[in-house]
N, C-alpha and C positions, 0 to 999 in steps of 0.2 A: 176292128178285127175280132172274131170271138174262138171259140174253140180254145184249145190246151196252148196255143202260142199266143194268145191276148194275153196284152200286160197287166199287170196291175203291181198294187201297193201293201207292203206289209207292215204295220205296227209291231213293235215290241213291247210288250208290260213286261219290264224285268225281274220283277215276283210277284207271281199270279196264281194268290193259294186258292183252290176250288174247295167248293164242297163238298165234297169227299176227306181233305185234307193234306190232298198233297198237292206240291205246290210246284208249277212250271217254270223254269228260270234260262230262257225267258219262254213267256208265253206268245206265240206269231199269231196275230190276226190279220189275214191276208182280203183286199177289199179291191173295189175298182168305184170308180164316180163317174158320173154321166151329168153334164151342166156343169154352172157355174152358180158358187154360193152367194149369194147376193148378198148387198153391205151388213144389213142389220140382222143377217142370219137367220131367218125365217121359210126361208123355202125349200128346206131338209128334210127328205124323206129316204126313211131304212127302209129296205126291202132286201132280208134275209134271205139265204139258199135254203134249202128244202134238202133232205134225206140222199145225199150222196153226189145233190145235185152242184155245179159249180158258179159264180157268179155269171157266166158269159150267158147260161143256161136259162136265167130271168132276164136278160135280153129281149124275149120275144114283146115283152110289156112296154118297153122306154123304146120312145122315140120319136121323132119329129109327127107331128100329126093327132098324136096320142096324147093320152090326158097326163103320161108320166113322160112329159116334151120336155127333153134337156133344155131348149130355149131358153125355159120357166124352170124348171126346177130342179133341184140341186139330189139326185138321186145316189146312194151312197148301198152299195150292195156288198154286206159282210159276210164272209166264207163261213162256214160252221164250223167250232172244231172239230174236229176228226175226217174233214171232208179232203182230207190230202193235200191242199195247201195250206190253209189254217194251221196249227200244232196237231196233229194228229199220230197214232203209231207209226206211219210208214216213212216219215219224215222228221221225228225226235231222237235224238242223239241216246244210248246209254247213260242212266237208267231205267227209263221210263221209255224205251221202245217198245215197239211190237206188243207182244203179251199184257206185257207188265204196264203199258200205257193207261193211267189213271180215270178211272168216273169221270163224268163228264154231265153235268145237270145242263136242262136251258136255262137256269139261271144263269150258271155260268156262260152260256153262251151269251146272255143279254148284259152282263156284267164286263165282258169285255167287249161287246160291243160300244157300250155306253164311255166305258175309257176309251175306245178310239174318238168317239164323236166327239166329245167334249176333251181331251189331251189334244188331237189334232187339229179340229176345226173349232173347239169352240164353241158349239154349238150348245144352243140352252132350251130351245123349241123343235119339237119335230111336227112339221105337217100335216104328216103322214107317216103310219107303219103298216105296212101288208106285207102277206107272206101266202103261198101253197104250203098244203100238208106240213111239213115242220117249220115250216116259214110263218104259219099259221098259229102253231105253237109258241112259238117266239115271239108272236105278233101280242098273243095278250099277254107272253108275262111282261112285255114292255110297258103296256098298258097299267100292268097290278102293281108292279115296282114302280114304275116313272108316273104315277101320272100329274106329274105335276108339269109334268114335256110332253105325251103325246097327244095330241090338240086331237086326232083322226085314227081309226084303225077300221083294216080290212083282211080279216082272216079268210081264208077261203079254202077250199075242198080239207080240212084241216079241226084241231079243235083244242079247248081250254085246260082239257085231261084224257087221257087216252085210255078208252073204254073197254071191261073186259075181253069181250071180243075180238079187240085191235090188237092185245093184249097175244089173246091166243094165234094169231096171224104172226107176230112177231117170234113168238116161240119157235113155228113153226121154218120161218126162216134161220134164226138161227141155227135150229137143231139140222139145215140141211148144209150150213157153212162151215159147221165142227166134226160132222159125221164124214169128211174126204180124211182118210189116212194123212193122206198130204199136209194137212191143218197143221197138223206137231206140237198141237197144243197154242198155235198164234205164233209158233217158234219157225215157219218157213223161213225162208231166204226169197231174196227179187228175184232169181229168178227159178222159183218152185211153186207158182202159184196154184194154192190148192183148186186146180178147173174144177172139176169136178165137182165139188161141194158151189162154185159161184154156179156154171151151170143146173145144179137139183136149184138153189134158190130162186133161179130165175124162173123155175117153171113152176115154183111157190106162186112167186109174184103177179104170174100171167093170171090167176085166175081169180086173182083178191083188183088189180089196177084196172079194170077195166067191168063192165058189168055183163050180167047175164044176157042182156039184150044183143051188146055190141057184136058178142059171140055169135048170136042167133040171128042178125042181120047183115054178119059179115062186113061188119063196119070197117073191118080192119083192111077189106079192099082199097078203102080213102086213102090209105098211107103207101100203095101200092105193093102188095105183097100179094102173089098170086094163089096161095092155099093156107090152109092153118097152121099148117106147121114151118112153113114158110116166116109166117109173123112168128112163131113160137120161136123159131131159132133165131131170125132175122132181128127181132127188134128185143125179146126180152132179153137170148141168149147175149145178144151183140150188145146191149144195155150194160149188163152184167161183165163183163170182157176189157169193156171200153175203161181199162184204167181205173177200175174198181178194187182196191185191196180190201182183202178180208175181216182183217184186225178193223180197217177203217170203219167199214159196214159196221160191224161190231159194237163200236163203240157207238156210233150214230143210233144204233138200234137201240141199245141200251139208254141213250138219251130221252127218244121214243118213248118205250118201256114205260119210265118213269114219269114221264112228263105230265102236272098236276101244278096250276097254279096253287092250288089251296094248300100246299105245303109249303110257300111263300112263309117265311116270319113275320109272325103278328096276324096272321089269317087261322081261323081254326076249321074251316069247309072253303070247298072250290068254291060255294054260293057265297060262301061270302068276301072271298075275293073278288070274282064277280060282279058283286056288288058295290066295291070299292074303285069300277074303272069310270074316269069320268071323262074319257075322250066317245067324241060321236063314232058309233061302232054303224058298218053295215056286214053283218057275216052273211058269206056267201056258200053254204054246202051244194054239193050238188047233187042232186034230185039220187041216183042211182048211187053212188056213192057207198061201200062196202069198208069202207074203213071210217067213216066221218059220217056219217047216212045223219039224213036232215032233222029225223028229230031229238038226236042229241046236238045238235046248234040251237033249235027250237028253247029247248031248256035252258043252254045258255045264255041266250037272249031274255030267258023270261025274267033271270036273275040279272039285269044289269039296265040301269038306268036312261040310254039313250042310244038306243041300238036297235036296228031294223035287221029282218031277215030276208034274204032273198033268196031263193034255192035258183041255182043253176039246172034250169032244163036240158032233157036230152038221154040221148043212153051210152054216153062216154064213162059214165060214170067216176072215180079220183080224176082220173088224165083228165078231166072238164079244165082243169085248173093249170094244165100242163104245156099248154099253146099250142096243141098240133092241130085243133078244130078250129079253122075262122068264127064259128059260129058263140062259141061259146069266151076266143077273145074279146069278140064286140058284144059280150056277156059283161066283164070282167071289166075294160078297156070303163063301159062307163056306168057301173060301179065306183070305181077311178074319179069319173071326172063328177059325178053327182055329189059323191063326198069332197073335196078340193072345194066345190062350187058351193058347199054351204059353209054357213057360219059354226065353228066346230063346238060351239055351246057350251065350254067346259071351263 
C-alpha cells in the first residue's frame, strides 16, 4: 500500500538534543522496511526521504525485479524530521509547536537515523545509502560521520553543501510562504492554511524543478496535462496542496539552507570532509539539473577518494531523480545494481 494510509513504524529517542540546543522529548522517527534483514546483518540499506517528500514516495525504486529487491535486501526508509510524520511542527505537542518548532541540521537528521538503525535492528553495516535532493544530502553526511558503516553511497540529483545559488532559490521560496497574511507568523491553526503563500511557492518551484528545455519541448505533455498552466496548477499547485504544512516546509527548508558537510566536527572545509569518506561513491547529478548542476558534483568527486561520476542524461532536469521518467529510473535502477555488484573497497 503507499500513499498517506501506508503503515509504517515509529521510534522514540526520548531525549534527543539537536544542534541547535534544544532538545525533543521524545523525538519520533517515523520509518517503513521493505525485506527481510538477513541473519548476520549485512544487507541494510537507508534510503532517506528528500524535501517534503514521504517514505511511500521513494517507493518507485524498491522492488521485485530491481536492484533494491526486497527478496535481497533489507531497505529501511527514514522520514526526515519535519516531514510531518517524523517530529516535525505540525504534529509536536506544546512547546515546541508550530513556530516555535526548533533547527533542525542533517546531522541531526543522520543522528537519529543512526539510533533507529542500531537501537532497533542492530545494525552495524550499511550496504548501501542513496538518497534524491535532500536524500542526497543525507547520503553523504552518512558517509562523513559513519564511515566506518557505510560500505556504498549514491547521491543523486542532490549534493555535499548547498550552493549559493540553491541558496537564493530557497530564499526565494520562503519569502513566498511568509509573505500570505494568513502565515501569523507560523501561528495558523489546521484549518487556516496559509493557500496562498503554498500556492506563490509552488510557482517558485515550477521553474527551478524542472529545466529550461523540458518547458520548451513540452515534456510536461508525458505526465498527461493538456497546457502549461494546466501542469502549473495541476501538478505543482496540487504538489503544494497535497498535505504540505507550512511550518513543515520551513523547517526542511531551513535544513536545506544549511546543509554543509564540512561543518561536521573535526572537519575544517567540505574538502576535507570529503576527503574523509571511504565508502565507494557513484554520484549521479543530472545533466540539466538547476539546483545540484553537474559540475558541482564534478568537484565533489574530485575531492574524494573512490568515487565515480555519472551525470544523468536528458532534459527533466532535479525530477531526473524523482521516478516519473522510465528513462532515467533505468538510469538510477542501475547505478543501484553496479554499486551492490562491486566490491565496496573501504
Amino acid at each position: 500500500m503507499t500513499g498517506p494510509d501506508a503503515p509504517y513504524e515509529v521510534h522514540e529517542i526520548a531525549d534527543f538534543t539537536l544542534e541547535c540546543g534544544a532538545t525533543l522529548r521524545p523525538a519520533r522517527v517515523a520509518y517503513q522496511t521493505y525485506g527481510t534483514l538477513n541473519a548476520d546483518k549485512t544487507n541494510a540499506i537507508v534510503y532517506p526521504t528528500w524535501y517534503s517528500g514521504r517514505h511511500w514516495d521513494n517507493e518507485w525504486l524498491i522492488g521485485e525485479g530491481m536492484a533494491l529487491d526486497p527478496g535481497q535486501w533489507f531497505v529501511i526508509v527514514p522520514n526526515m524530521l519535519g516531514n510531518g510524520l517524523s517530529s516535525s511542527p505540525s504534529n509536536t505537542p506544546p512547546p515546541w509547536d508550530r513556530a516555535q518548532f526548533p533547527r533542525i541540521s542533517v546531522r541531526d537528521n543522520v543522528a537519529s537515523q543512526h539510533r533507529l538503525i542500531t537501537e532497533v535492528f542492530g545494525i552495524e553495516t550499511l550496504a548501501l545509502v542513496l538518497g534524491w535532493s535532500m536524500g542526497a544530502g543525507q547520503t553523504y553526511q552518512w558517509a562523513v560521520s559513519h564511515p566506518e558503516m557505510v560500505q556504498r553511497m549514491l547521491p543523486f540529483c542532490g549534493s555535499s553543501r548547498t550552493a549559493p545559488h540553491n541558496r537564493v532559490f530557497l530564499d526565494s521560496v520562503r519569502a513566498a510562504l511568509t509573505a500570505d497574511a494568513a502565515f501569523a507568523g507560523g501561528w495558523y491553526g489546521p484549518d487556516a492554511l496559509p493557500v496562498t503563500g503554498l500556492r506563490a511557492a509552488a510557482r517558485v518551484y515550477a521553474g527551478w524543478g524542472f529545466s529550461q528545455a523540458f518547458y520548451w519541448d513540452e515534456v510536461w505533455r508525458e505526465l498527461g496535462y493538456a497546457s502549461l498552466e494546466d501542469f502549473i496548477v495541476g501538478f505543482w499547485e496540487g504538489f503544494f496542496l497535497d498535505d504540505r504544512d507550512p511550518n513543515n516546509l520551513l523547517t526542511m527548508l531551513d535544513t536545506w539552507w544549511r546543509g554543509d558537510v564540512g561543518t561536521t566536527p573535526g572537519f575544517s572545509s567540505t574538502e576535507e570532509a570529503l576527503g574523509s569518506i571511504r565508502a565507494r561513491a557513484i554520484v549521479a547529478p543530472a545533466e540539466k539539473d538547476l539546483y545540484f548542476p553537474p559540475e558541482d558534483e564534478r568537484w565533489a568527486v574530485s575531492h574524494m577518494s573512490n568515487a565515480e561520476l555519472r551525470v544523468i542524461p536528458g532534459v527533466w532536469g532535479h525530477f531526473a531523480g524523482g521516478g516519473a521518467n522510465p528513462v532515467d529510473i533505468r538510469f538510477i535502477d542501475a547505478a543501484v545494481a553496479d554499486l551492490l555488484a562491486a566490491d565496496p573497497g573501504n
